[in-house]
C-alpha positions in Angstrom: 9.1 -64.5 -33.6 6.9 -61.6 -35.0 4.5 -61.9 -31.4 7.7 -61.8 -30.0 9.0 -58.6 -31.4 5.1 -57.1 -30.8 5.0 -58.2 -27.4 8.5 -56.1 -26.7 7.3 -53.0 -28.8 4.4 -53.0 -27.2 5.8 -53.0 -23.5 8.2 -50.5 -24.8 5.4 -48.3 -25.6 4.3 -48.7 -21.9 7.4 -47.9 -20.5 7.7 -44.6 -22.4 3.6 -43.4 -21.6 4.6 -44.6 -18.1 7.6 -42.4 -18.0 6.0 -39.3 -19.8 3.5 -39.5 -16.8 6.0 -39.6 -13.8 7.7 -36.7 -15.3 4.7 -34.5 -15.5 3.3 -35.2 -11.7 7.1 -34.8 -11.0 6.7 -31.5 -12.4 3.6 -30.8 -11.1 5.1 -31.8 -7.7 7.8 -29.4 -8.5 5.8 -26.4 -9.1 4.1 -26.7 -5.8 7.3 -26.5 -3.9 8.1 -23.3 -5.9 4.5 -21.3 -5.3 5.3 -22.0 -1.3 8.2 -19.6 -2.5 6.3 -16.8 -3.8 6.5 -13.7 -2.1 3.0 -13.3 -1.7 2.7 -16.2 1.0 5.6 -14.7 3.1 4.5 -13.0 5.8 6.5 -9.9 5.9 5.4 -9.5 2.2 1.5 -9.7 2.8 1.7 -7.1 5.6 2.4 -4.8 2.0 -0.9 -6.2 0.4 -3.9 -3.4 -0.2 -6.2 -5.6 1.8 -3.8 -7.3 4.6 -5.5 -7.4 7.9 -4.5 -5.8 10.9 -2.0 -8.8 11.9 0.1 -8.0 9.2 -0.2 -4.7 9.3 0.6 -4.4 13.0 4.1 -5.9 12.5 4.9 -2.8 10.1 4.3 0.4 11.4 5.8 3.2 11.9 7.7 4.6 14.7 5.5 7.7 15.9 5.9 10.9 14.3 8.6 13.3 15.6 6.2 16.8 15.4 9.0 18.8 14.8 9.5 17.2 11.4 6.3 17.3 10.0 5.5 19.1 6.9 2.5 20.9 6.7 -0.5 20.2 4.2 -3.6 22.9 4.0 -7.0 21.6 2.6 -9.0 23.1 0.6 -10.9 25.0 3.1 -11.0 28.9 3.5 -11.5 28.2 7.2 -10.3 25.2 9.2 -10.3 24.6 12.9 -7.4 21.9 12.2 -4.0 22.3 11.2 -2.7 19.2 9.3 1.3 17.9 9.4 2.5 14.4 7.4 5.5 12.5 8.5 7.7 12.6 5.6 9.7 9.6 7.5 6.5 7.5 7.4 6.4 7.6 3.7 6.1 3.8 1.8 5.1 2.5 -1.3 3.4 -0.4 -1.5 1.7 -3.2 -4.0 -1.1 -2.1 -5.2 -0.4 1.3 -6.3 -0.6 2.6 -2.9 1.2 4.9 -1.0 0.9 5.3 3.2 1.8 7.9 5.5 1.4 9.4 9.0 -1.3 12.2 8.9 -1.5 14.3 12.3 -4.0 17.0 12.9 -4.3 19.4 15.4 -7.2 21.6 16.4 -7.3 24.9 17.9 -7.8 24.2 21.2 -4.5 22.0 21.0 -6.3 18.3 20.5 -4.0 16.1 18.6 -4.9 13.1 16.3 -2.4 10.9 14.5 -3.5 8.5 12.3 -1.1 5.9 9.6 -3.3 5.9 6.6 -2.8 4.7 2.9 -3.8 6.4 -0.4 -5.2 3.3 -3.1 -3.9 5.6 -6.4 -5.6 3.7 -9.1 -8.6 3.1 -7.4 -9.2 6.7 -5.5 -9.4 5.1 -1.8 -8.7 5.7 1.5 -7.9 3.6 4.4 -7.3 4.6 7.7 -5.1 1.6 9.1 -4.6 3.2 13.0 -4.7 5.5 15.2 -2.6 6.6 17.9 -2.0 9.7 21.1 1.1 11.1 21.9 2.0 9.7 24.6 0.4 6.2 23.4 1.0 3.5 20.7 -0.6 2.5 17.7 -3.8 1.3 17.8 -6.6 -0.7 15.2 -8.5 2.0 13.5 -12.3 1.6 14.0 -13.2 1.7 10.1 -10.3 0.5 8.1 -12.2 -0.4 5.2 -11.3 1.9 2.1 -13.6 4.3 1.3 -13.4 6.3 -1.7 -11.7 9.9 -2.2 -14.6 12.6 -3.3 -14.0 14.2 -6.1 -15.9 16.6 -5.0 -14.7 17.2 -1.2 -11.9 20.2 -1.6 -11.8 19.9 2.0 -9.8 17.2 2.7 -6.4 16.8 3.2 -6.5 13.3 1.6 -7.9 14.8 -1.8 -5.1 16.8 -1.3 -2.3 14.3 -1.2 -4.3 12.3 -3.7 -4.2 15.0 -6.5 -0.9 15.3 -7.3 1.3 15.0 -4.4 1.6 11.9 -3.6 -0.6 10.0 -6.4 -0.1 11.1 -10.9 -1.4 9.1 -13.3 -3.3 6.6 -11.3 -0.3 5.6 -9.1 2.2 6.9 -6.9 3.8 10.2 -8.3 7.3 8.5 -7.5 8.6 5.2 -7.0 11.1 6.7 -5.3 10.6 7.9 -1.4 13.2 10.7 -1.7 11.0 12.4 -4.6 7.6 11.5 -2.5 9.4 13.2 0.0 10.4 16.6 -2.0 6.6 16.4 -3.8 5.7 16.4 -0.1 7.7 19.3 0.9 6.7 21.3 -2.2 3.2 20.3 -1.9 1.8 23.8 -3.6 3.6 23.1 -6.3 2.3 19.4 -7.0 -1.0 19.8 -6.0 -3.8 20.4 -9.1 -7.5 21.0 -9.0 -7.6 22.4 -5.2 -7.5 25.5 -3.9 -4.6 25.8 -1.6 -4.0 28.6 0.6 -1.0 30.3 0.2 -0.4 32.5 4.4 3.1 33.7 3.2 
């Protein structure tokens, strides 16, 4: 009788280690399916990523810039041959603690270059992600790698939007694109550690 009653406890025991185990690769099964789910492997989410390739990227741009409603940015330069505008409508924030935008400069003699760029905030980088004409679409920027923002360089534009306009504290100034947009505006007001010209 006692083998018996060993025999059944000891199948019992079986039974229950055998169930513990199909629960944990059920769960393991189970948390599979849900990382499919993660935002990060949607498509539409990696285009947002700092380092998404120009496949993603491509499916999120901006229209082109309307150039009556730019908004004017000066470097730090005394004298400039350029005159620089940013598309307040182009404005996003993205994962990463990055901010993008439309830059367009114009020169003198009337040449035009627009260009969708992005601002890394914590890390001090730049990345040009296109280029475009006028009277043409976007295009695959030749160097899209980021490249970092020059402490030193008052002269450009990016170090511009970087201290304090669009980037505070080692991310954007705003999570909101409304007050981006009014930092933008205001731009003398927000910007620190560059000399801006003031024409007026």
């Amino acid at each position: 009788m006692k083998k018996h009653v060993v025999a059944a406890r000891g199948w019992s025991v079986r039974l229950s280690i055998a169930g513990v185990a199909l629960g944990l690769l059920a769960g393991c099964s189970s948390f599979g399916k849900q990382e499919k789910t993660f935002e990060e492997d949607l498509p539409e989410y990696r285009a947002d990523l700092p380092d998404a390739d120009w496949a993603a990227i491509s499916t999120r741009l901006p229209p082109l810039p309307d150039m009556k409603n730019l908004i004017t940015v000066e470097s730090g330069m005394v004298q400039t041959s350029f005159t620089y505008g940013v598309d307040p409508n182009s404005l996003r924030i993205d994962p990463g603690r990055i901010v993008r935008f439309t830059l367009v400069s114009v020169s003198d003699m009337g040449a035009t270059n627009i260009s969708y760029e992005a601002i890394r905030c914590g890390m001090r980088e730049v990345r040009n992600i296109a280029i475009a004409r006028p009277d043409q679409g976007w295009q695959r920027a030749y160097n899209d790698t980021w490249r970092p923002i020059e402490s030193a360089n008052r002269t450009a534009v990016q170090n511009v939007l970087f201290k304090g306009v669009l980037c505070a504290g080692g991310g954007p100034a705003s999570m909101s694109l409304d007050v981006l947009r009014q930092r933008l505006k205001y731009w003398r007001q927000h910007a620190y550690g560059v000399e801006a010209r003031d024409n007026q």
